[in-house]
N, C-alpha and C positions, 0 to 999 in steps of 0.2 A: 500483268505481273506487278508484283509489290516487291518494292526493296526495300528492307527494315535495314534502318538507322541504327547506331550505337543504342540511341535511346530510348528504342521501340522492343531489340534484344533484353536489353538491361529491364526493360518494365515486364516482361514476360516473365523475369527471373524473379521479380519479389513477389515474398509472403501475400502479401494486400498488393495488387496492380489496382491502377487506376480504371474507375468504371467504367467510364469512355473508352477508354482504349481497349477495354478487356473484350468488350460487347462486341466493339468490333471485330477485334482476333478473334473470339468463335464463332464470329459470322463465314472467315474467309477461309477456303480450302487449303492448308499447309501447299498442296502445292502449286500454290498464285506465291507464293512467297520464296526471298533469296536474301541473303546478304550481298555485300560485295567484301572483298580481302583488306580493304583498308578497314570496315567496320570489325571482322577479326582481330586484323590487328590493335584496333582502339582497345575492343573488351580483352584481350590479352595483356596489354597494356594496364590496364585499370585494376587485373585483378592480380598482374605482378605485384602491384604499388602495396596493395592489403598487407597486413602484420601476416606473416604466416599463422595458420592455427585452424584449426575445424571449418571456421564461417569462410575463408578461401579455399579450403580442401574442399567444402562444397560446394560453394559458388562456381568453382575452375570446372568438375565435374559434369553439374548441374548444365553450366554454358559450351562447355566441348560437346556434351551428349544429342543436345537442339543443335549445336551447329553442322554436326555430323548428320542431320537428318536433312539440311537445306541445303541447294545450291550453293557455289560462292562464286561470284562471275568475280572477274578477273580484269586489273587493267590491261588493257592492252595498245596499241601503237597510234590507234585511233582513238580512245578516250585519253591518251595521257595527252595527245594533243589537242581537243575538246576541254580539258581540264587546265591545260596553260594557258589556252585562248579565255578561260571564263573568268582563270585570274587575271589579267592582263585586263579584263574589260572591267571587273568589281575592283582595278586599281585606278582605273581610268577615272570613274567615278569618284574617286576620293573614298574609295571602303575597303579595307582588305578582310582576304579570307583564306584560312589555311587551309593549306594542300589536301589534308584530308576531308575538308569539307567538300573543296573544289574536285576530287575524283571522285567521290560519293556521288556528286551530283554528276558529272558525266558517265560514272557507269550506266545511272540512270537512264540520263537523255539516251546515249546509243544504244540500249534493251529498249528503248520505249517503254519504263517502266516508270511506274509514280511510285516515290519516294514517302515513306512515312515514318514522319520527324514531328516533333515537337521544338525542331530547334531552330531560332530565327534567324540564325546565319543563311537560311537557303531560301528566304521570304522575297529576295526580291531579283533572282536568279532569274527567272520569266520573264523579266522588266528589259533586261540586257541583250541587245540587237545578237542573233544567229543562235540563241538558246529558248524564244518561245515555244520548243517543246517539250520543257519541263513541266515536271506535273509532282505536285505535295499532297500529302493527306497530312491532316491533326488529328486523329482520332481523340483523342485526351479531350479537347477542344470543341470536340464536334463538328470543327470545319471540313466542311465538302472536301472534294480535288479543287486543287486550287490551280490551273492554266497559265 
């Protein structure tokens, strides 16, 4: 299963996506793919921010219609506590990472699902003792899964 990121939703929405990424999204069956509810909540977020007018009325549209077509897994009791352990260990380090990064990434881990991001907030999540089974794609990038 694939969980798309804020910023893998958002690349499927524009006019021109990127090549890499796009190749890849026709490669994969819609139904290997999911969001999670915190990446809802970002692109709701993002498209409240927009000046009201057509390019939001569409955009809002456009983004409810694909999200209504995909799972949306859900935190629940077990990744919000996988998700405070990952912060707790990226502060340990000397790095912090916000909340919505840090559930994104445990919805993941507990689907056993790889994440695909272009975003390096979650590059080195794998690195962090009780989380090497997280798993990344870049498709933009061309990078493999990254373990």
């Amino acid at each position: 299963m694939f969980v798309l990121d804020t910023c893998a939703v958002s690349e499927i929405a524009k006019p021109d996506p990127d090549p890499g990424f796009w190749s890849w999204f026709e490669g994969v069956e819609q139904k290997e793919t999911c969001v999670t509810a915190t990446t809802v909540a970002e692109l709701f977020y993002g498209l409240a921010k927009m000046p009201k007018g057509k390019r939001r009325d569409h955009l809002t549209l456009a983004v409810a219609s694909y999200l209504n077509s995909l799972p949306v897994l859900d935190m629940t009791r077990e990744t919000g506590e996988l998700a405070g352990r990952l912060l707790a260990a990226q502060e340990s380090t000397g790095r912090r990472m916000q909340f919505a990064f840090a559930s994104i990434a445990a919805v993941a881990i507990h689907n056993d699902a790889v994440l695909v991001t272009r975003d390096a907030h979650f590059d080195e999540i794998a690195d962090q003792d009780g989380f090497e089974g997280f798993r990344l794609l870049d498709p933009w990038s061309g990078t493999a899964i990254k373990a």
